[in-house]
C-alpha positions in Angstrom: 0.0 0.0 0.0 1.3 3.5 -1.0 0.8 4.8 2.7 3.4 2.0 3.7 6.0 3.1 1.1 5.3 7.2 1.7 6.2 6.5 5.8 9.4 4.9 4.4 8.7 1.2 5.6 9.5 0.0 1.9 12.7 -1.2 2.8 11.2 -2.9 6.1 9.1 -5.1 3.7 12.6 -5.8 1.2 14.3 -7.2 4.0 11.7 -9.2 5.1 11.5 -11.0 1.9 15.2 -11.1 1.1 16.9 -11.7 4.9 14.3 -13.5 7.2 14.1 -16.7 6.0 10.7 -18.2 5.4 8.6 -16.2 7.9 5.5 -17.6 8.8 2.2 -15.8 8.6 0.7 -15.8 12.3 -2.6 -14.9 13.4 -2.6 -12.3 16.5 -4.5 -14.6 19.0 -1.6 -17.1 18.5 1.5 -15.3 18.8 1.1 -15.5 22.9 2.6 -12.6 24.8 2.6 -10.6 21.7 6.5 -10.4 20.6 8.6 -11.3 17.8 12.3 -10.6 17.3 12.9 -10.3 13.6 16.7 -11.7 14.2 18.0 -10.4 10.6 16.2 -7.2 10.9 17.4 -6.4 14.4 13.9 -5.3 15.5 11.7 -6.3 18.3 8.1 -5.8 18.0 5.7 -5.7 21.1 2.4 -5.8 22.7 0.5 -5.9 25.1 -2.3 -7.4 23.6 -4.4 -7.0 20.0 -8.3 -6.5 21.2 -8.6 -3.4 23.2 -7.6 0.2 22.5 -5.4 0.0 25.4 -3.2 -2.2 24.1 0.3 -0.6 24.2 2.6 -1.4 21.0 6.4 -1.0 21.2 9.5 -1.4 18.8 13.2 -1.9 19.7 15.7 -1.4 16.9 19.4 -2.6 16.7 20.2 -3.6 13.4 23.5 -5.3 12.7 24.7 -3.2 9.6 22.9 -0.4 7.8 21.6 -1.3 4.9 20.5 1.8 2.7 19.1 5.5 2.5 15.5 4.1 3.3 16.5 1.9 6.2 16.0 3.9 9.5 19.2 4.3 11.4 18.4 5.0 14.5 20.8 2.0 16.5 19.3 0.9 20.3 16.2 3.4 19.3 12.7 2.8 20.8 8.7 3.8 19.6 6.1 3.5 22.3 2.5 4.1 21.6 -0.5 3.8 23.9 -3.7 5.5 23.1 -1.3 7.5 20.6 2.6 8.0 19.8 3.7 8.7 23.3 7.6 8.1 21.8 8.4 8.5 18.0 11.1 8.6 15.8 14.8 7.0 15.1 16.8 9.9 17.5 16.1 8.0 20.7 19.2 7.6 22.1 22.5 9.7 22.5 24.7 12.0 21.5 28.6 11.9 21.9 30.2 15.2 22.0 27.2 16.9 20.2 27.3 14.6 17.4 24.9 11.5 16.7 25.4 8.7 15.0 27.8 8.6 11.6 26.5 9.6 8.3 26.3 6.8 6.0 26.4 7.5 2.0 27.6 5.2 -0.8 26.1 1.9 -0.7 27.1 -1.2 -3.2 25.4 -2.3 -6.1 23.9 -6.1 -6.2 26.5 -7.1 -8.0 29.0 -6.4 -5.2 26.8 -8.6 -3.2 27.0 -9.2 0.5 30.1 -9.6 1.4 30.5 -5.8 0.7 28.8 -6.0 4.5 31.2 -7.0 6.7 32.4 -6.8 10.3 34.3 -3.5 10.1 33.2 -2.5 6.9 31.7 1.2 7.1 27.8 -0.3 7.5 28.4 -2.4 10.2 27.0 -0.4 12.6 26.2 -2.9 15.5 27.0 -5.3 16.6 22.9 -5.2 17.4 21.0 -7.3 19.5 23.0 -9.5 21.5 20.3 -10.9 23.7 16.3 -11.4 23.8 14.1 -13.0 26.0 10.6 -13.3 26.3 8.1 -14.4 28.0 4.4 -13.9 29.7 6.0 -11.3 32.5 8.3 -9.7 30.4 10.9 -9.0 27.4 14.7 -8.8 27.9 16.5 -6.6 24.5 20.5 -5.9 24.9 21.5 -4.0 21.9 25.5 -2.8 21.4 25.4 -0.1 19.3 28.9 1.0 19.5 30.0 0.6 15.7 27.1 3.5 14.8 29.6 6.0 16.1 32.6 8.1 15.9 35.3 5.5 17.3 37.2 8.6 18.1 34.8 9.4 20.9 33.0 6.1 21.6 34.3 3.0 23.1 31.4 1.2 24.4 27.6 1.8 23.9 25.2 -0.8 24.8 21.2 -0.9 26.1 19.6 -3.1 27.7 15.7 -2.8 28.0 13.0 -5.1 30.1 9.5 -4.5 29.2 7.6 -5.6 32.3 4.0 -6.3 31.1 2.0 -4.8 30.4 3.1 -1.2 30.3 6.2 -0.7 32.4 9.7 -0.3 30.4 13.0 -0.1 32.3 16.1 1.3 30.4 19.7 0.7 31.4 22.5 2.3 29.3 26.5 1.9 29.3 28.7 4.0 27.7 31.7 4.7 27.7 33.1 7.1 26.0 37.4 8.0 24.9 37.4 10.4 27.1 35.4 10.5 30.4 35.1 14.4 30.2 32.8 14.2 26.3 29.7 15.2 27.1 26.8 12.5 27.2 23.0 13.0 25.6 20.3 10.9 26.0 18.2 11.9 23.3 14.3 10.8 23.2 11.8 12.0 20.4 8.6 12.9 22.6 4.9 12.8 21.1 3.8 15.9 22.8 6.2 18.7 25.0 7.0 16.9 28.3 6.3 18.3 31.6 8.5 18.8 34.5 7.2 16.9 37.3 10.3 17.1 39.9 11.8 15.0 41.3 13.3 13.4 38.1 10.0 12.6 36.6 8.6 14.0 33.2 5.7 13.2 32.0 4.4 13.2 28.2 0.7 13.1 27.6 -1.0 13.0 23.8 -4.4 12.6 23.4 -5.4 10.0 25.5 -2.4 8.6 26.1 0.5 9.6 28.7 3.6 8.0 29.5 5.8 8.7 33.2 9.6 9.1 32.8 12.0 8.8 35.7 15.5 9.0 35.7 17.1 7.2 38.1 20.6 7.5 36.7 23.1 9.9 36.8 21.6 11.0 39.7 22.8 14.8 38.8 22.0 15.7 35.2 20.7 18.6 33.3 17.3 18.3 31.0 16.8 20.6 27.8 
């Protein structure tokens, strides 16, 4: 459907066809807790449910390499809607030393073929999801992202996110940077202006829809 290709998912559908092998059309009422990891993608899909209008939807993305100018990069990124987008976009998650992740151009032609991406290789910008779990109580994502950047500035970047069902989401990061002075962003892309509730906790409300943020590390940090 044109809207599909217009929001840019175009190249969401190619790599289904062409990198998961054989996926198999399920029905919602029998995928269980409501999550899938889509392994070659390096996305993680979830639910709380597919009846009610209260169902929360959620997507984790860590791909291994980056694939082309229609493939969101947006490495250890995460989309939450509830009633609404509550969080949206592929900027949710850091910049190092004012900068975000490396620009990407150039990509090779078919007849290159895959080996032109490789571990190292200027796309590899993982190494992406190095763990998953799920299960009826919750989902367990690590994502290492640390290829996406400047290896000038960034040593180490890795996230690790537990979705307690069915509408809690815990957020651990760990960076470390070449230089323990560069300055550290965590970056989210909010729905609607978020409001300063002390106390370390925003809150972001669209629509019927709101979402509670506290920070409970660094314990001393500044919010733009």
């Amino acid at each position: 459907p044109g809207v599909y290709v217009n929001e840019g998912s175009y190249d969401m559908f190619d790599q289904l066809i062409f990198e998961e092998n054989f996926p198999s059309p399920t029905a919602p009422a029998q995928l269980g807790c409501g999550t899938r990891h889509f392994a070659k993608l390096g996305w993680v899909a979830m639910r709380s449910g597919f009846t009610s209008v209260n169902d929360l939807a959620a997507l984790f993305i860590c791909q291994r390499y980056h694939w082309s100018d229609l493939d969101p990069y947006a490495q250890n990124s995460f989309h939450i809607m509830h009633r609404g987008w509550l969080i949206k976009g592929n900027k949710n998650t850091l910049y190092i030393d004012g900068q975000y992740q490396r620009f990407i151009q150039g990509y090779p032609t078919v007849a290159q073929g895959a080996q032109a991406y490789s571990p190292g290789s200027k796309y590899d910008v993982g190494p992406g999801i190095q763990a998953f779990e799920s299960n009826r109580t919750y989902d367990y994502i690590k994502g290492d992202a640390t290829n996406a950047y400047d290896q000038t500035k960034l040593k180490k970047f890795t996230r690790q996110l537990v979705y307690l069902k069915p509408d809690i989401f815990v957020i651990f990061d760990n960076v470390i940077t070449a230089n323990p002075d560069i300055e550290k962003k965590w970056v989210i892309v909010p729905a609607a202006a978020p409001m300063d509730m002390a106390n370390n906790v925003l809150r972001i409300t669209n629509g019927d829809g709101t979402l509670w943020i506290k920070r409970l590390l660094p314990l001393s940090a500044s919010v733009d």
